[in-house]
C-alpha positions in Angstrom: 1.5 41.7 -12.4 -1.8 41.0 -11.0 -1.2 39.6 -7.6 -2.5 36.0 -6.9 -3.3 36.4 -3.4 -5.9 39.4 -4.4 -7.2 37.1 -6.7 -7.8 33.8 -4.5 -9.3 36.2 -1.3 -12.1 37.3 -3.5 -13.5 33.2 -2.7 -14.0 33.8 0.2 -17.1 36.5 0.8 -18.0 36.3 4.9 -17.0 36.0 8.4 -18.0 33.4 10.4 -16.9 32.1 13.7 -15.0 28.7 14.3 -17.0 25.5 15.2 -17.0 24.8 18.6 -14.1 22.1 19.8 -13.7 19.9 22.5 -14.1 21.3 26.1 -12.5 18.1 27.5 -8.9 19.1 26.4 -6.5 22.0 26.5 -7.5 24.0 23.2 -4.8 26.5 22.0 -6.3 30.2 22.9 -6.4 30.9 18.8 -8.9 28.0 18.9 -10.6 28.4 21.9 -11.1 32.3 21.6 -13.1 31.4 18.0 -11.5 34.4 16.5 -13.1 35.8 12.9 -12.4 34.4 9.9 -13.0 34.2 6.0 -14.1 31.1 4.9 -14.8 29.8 1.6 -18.0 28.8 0.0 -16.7 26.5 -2.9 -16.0 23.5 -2.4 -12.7 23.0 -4.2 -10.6 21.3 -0.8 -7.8 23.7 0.6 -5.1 21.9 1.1 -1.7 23.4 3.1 1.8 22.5 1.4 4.9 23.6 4.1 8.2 24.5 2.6 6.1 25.4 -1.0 9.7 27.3 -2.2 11.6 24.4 -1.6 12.6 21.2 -4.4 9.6 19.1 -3.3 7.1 21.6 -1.7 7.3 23.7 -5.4 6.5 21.1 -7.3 3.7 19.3 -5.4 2.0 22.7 -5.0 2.1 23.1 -8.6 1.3 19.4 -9.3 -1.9 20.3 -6.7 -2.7 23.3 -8.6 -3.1 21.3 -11.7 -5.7 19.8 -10.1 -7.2 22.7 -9.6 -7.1 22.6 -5.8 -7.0 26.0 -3.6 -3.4 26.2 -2.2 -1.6 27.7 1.0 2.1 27.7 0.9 4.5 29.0 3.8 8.6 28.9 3.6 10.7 30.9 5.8 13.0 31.6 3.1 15.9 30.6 4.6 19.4 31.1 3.8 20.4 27.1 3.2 21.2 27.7 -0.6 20.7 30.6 -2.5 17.2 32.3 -1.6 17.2 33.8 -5.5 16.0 29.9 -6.6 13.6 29.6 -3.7 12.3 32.8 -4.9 11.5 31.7 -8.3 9.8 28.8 -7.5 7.6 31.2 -5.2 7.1 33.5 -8.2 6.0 31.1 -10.3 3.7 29.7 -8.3 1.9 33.3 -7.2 1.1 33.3 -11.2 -2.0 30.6 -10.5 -4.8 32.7 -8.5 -5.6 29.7 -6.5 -2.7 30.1 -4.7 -1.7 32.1 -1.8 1.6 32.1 -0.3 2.7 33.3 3.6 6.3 33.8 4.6 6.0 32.2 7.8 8.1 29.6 9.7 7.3 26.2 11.5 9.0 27.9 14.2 6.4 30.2 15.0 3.9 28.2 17.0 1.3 31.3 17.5 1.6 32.3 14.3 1.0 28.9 12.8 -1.8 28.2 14.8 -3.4 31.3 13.3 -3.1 30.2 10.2 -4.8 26.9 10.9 -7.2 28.4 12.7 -8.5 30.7 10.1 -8.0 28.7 6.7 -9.7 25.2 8.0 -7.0 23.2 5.4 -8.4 19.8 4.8 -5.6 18.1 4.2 -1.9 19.2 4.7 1.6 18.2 3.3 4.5 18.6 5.0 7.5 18.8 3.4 9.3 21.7 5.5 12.5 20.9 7.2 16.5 21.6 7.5 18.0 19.2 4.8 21.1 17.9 4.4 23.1 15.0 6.1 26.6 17.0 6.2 25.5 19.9 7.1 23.5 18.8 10.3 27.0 18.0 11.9 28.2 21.7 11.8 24.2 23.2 13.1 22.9 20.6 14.9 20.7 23.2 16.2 18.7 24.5 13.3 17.6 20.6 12.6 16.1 20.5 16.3 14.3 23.5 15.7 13.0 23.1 12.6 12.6 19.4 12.2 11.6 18.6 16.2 10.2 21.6 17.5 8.6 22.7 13.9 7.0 19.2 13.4 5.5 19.0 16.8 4.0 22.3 15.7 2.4 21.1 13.2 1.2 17.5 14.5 -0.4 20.2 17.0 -1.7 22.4 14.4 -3.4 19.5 12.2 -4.9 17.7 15.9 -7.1 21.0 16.9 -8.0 21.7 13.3 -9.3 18.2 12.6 -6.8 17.7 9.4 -8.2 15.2 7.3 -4.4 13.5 6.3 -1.2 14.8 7.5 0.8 13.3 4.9 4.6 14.4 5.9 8.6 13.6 4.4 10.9 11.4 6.0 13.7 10.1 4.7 16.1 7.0 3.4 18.3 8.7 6.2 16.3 6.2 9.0 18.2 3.3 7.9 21.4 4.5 8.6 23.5 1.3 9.4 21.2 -0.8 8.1 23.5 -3.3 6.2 20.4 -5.0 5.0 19.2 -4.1 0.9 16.9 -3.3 -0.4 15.8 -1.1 2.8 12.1 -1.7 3.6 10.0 -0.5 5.9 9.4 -3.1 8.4 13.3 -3.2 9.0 14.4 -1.8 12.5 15.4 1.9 12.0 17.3 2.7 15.1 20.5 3.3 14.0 21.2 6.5 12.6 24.2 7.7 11.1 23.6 11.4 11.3 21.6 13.7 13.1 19.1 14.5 10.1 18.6 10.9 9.7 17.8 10.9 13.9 15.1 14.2 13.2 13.4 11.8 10.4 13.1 9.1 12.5 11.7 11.3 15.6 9.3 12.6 13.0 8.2 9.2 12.5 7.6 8.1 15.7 5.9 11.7 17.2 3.5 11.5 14.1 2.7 7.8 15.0 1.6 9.1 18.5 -0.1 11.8 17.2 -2.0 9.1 15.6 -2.5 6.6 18.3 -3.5 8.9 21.0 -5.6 11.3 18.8 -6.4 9.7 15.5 -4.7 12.0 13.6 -4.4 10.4 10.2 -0.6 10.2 9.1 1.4 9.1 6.4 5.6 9.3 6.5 7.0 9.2 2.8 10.8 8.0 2.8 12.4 10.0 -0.3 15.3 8.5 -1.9 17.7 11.1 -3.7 15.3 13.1 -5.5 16.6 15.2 -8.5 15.2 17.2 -11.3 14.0 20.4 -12.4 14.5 23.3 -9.6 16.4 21.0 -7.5 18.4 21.9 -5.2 22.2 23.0 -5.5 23.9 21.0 -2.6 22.3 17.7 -4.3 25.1 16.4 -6.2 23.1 15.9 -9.9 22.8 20.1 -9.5 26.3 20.2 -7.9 28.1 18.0 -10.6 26.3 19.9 -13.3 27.4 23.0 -12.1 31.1 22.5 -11.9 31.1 20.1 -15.0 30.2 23.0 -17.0 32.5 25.2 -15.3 35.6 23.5 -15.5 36.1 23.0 -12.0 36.5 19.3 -10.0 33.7 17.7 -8.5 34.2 15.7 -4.9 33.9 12.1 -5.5 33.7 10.5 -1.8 34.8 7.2 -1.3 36.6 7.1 -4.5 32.9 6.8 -6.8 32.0 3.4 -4.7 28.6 4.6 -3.0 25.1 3.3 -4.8 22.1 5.6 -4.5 18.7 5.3 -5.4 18.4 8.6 -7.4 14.4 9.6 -8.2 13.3 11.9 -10.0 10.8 14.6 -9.3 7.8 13.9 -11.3 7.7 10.1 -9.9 8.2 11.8 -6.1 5.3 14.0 -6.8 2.8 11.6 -8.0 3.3 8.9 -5.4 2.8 12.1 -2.5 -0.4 12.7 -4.1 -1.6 9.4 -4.8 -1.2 8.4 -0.9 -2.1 11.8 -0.2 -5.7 11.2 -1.8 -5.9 7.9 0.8 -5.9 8.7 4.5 -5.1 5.7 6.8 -8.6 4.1 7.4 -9.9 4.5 4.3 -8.5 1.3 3.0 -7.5 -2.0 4.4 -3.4 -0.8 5.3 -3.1 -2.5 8.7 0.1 -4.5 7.4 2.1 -3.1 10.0 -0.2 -0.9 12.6 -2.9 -2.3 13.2 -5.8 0.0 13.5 -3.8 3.1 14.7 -4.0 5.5 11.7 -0.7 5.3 10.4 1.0 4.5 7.4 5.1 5.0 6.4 5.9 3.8 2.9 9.6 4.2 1.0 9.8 6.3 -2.2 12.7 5.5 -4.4 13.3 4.3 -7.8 14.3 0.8 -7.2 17.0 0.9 -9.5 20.9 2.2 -7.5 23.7 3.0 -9.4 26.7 4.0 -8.3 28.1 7.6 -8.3 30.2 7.1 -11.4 27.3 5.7 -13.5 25.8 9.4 -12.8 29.1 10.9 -13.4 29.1 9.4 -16.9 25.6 9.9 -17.6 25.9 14.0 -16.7 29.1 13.7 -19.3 27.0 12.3 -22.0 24.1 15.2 -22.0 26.7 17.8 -21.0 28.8 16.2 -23.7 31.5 17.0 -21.6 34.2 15.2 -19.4 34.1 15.8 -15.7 37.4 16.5 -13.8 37.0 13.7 -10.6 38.6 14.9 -7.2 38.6 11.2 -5.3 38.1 11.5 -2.0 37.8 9.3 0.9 34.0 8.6 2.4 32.2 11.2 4.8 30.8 10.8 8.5 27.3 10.4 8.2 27.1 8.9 4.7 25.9 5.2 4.3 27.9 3.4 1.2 24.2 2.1 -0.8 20.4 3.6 -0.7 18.2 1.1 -2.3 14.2 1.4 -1.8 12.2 -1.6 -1.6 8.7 -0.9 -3.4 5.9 -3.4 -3.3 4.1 -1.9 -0.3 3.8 1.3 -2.3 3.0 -0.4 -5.3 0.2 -3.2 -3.3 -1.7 0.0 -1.9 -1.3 2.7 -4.7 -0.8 0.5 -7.8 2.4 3.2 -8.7 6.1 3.1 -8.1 8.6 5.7 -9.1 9.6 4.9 -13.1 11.9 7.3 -14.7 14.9 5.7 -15.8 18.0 8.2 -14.5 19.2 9.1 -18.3 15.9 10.2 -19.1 15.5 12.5 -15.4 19.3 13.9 -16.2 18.7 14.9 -19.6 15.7 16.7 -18.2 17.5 18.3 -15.0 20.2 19.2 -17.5 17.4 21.1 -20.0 16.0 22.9 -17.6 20.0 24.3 -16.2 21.0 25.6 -19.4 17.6 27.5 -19.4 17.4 28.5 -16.2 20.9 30.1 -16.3 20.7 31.2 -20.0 21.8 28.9 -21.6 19.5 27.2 -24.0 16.2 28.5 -25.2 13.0 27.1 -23.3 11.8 23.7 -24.6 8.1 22.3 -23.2 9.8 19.9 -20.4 11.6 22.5 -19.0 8.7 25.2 -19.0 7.2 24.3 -15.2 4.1 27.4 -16.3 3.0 24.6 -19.5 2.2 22.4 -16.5 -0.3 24.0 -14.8 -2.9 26.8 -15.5 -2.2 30.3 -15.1 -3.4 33.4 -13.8 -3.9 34.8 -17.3 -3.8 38.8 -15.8 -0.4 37.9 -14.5 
């Protein structure tokens, strides 16, 4: 298989030194130094998508692709949930010869400054991070390295390289106690119920600095349960499929009475893209910050249901009957998620639209392929959505 990467580096034909920055501020020395570099000559933008083998990240690099932009992806690979998925996604994605993949963590502050510093990304979306609400209560650690430490990175990263739009994922997670529904986004956030909820929120407030003090262009995007295609298996759409079909009893916590606002992929996507396109500043957005750059929106279908409306609706696509463990509810989770939309809607003219029977029926087509199980059908075929290298 022809490799992609050898493909894409044949755009970019010379060296060239990097323009000269600031000399009134501390430069990082992989700036200052104006180390060697390919550049491009096209003009197609180049656009930097963090945690590209993850749910999100894999399909908003494809998505990009489509659009015939040149993509870098990085992913550390981590052990969360079975690498075997992540590395799919990855594969998939190396079959389009605009796009270039580097295994290489958020972590790694020299190593991503070297990577800003010689690919000059105009615009870059961030949707790297340690997931999962549960989990952070047994690792607090890996969520202040990766979603503190890493994000500072990267605000850092995007400042010195002059990013056009940092456009980054938060989370419904910031309105923790909020008892107050729909959430929207000029409610107080500062009560969170679990430490990955705390990291989203820290996120928010860094990248609004970044933006005041440097005018770093930044946009926050609060997902709401996303599911679909690829997703990921601790989600419980994946999770519920997967013992459904097995015979074995899916944990129902507090007893099926919990509302979320499930969204599905496609809708996530589109909406990252479509405020993507719009840094800050470029429109009249000072609803809520005034002149400072910033932007933080929700992104959520607008539609809850409760855990045992999904329950049924995986039965009627699986055709088959789950067996329901009841449990009592969980530290850290929040008993309704419900995404109030208009903002995103006023400034984008788009909210998130796929009814949840029509996103499980896809999830559930794309399973039974994935795993075997049924023969490939057009939704579930993620290399019918954008072009391919046709050497691969």
């Amino acid at each position: 298989m022809t490799n992609g990467i050898n493909s894409f580096v044949k755009l970019w034909v010379r060296e060239t030194a990097l323009a000269d920055l600031s000399e009134n501020r501390y430069i990082p020395p992989v700036f200052a130094s104006k180390p060697k570099i390919f550049y491009r000559t096209d003009k197609m933008e180049r656009i930097l998508v963090t945690g590209a083998a993850g749910f999100i990240g894999f399909h908003t690099a494809a998505y990009l692709l489509r659009r015939d932009a040149h993509v870098v992806g990085i992913d550390n690979m981590n052990g969360y949930y079975d690498v075997s998925l992540k590395e799919a996604r990855r594969d998939l994605l190396r079959r389009n010869p605009h796009f270039v993949f580097r295994f290489l963590d958020i972590e790694d502050q020299k190593g991503l400054l070297k990577l800003f510093a010689e690919q000059r990304f105009d615009r870059v979306i961030h949707l790297a991070a340690q997931a999962g609400v549960r989990y952070s209560m047994t690792n607090p650690d890996s969520y202040v390295r990766s979603n503190l430490v890493g994000f500072v990175n990267v605000l850092e990263c995007c400042r010195y390289s002059n990013v056009k739009h940092l456009t980054f994922a938060s989370s419904s997670s910031v309105y923790g106690a909020n008892k107050e529904i729909p959430f929207s986004t000029d409610q107080k956030t500062d009560r969170p119920v679990s430490l990955y909820g705390a990291t989203k929120k820290a996120n928010e407030l860094l990248a609004y600095s970044y933006s005041h003090l440097y005018g770093l262009p930044c946009t926050g995007l609060r997902f709401f349960t996303v599911y679909g295609p690829w997703g990921r298996p601790d989600m419980a759409v994946y999770s519920f499929t997967k013992s459904i079909l097995s015979g074995k009893p899916i944990d129902v916590y507090n007893y099926g009475n919990m509302r979320r606002d499930f969204t599905y992929i496609d809708d996530i996507v589109e909406g990252v893209i479509r405020v993507n396109d719009h840094p800050p500043g470029t429109q009249n957005l000072d609803v809520y910050f005034g002149d400072v750059p910033f932007r933080v929106y929700n992104m959520g279908n607008h539609e809850p249901v409760t855990l045992e409306i999904l329950i049924e609706t995986l039965e009627k696509h699986l055709n088959k009957k789950a067996i329901r463990n009841l449990k009592e509810m969980q530290p850290g989770d929040v008993l309704e998620t419900y995404a109030e939309m208009s903002d995103l809607k006023k400034h984008f003219g788009f909210t998130p639209y796929t009814p949840l029977d029509v996103g499980i029926e896809r999830f559930i087509a794309w399973y039974k392929t994935f795993f075997g199980q049924a023969s490939p059908t057009p939704v579930t075929d993620i290399l019918a959505r954008f072009p391919v290298d046709k050497a691969a």
